[in-house]
VEXMI-412896 format. One record per residue (C-alpha): x, y, z; residue in three letters. Coordinates in steps of 0.25 Angstrom, whole numbers, padded with zeros to 4 digits, always signed. Layout:
XYZALA...
***
This chain:
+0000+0000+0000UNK+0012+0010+0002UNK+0017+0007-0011UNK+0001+0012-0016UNK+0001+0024-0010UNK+0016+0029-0012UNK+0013+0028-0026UNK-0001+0035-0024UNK+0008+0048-0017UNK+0017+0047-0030UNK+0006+0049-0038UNK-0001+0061-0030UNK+0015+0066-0029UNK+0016+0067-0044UNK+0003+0071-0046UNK+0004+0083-0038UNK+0017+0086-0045UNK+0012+0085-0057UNK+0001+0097-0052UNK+0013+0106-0046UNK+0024+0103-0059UNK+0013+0105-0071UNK+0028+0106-0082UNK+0031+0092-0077UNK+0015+0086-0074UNK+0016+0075-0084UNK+0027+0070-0077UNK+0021+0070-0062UNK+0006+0064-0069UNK+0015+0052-0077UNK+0022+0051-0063UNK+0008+0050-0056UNK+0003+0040-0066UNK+0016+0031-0063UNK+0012+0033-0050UNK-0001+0028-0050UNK+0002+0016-0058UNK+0011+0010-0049UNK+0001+0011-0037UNK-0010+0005-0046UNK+0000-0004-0049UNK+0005-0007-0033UNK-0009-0008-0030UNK-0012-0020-0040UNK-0001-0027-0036UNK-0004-0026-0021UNK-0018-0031-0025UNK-0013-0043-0036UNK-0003-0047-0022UNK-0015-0049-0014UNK-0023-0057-0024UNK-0011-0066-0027UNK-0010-0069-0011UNK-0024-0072-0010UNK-0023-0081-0021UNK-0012-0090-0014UNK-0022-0096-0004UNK-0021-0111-0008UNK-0024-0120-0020UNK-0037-0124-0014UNK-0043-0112-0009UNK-0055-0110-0020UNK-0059-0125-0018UNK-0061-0134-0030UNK-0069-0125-0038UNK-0063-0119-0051UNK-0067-0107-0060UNK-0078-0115-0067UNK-0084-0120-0055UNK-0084-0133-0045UNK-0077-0143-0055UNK-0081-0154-0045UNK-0096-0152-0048UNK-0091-0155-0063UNK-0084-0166-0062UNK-0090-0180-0066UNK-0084-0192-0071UNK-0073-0191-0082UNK-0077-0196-0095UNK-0065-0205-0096UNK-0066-0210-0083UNK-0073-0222-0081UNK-0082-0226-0068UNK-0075-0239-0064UNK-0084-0250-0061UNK-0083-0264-0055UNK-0075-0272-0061UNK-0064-0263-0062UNK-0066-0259-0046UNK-0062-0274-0044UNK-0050-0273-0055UNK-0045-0262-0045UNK-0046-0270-0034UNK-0042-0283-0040UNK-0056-0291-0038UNK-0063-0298-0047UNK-0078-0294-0052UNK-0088-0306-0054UNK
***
């Protein structure tokens, strides 16, 4: 915040100078622009900072849900995939089906 307002005190300087030395005023009101710029400037990087801390909170802090929604209401059983049935429960576990 002291870096805002020491540039907002650069810019009031310059444009008070630029009242009293009216040969050289485009000078001081370039100087006051530059001024400005680098508080707007100070001021959005000290906002992008904060944002980018709150950001860092954990990879699971928004849950499961995505931009599109709850993919888990979504989901269903691939197409590939097939539902096993008996007989290849009992291959798995080496038993034999009648």
């Amino acid at each position: 915040m002291n870096d805002r307002l020491r540039c907002h005190d650069m810019e009031m300087l310059c444009r008070q100078r630029a009242n009293v030395d009216a040969k050289h005023n485009w000078k001081w009101l370039g100087e006051a622009d530059r001024w400005r710029e680098l508080g707007h400037r100070e001021i959005a990087w000290r906002f992008q900072q904060k944002n980018v801390q709150q950001m860092h909170v954990g990879p699971m802090a928004m849950g499961p849900n995505t931009a599109y929604g709850d993919s888990r209401s979504k989901q269903g059983p691939l197409k590939n995939e097939q539902q096993p049935n008996s007989s290849d429960l009992a291959k798995s576990n080496n038993l034999e089906v009648e």
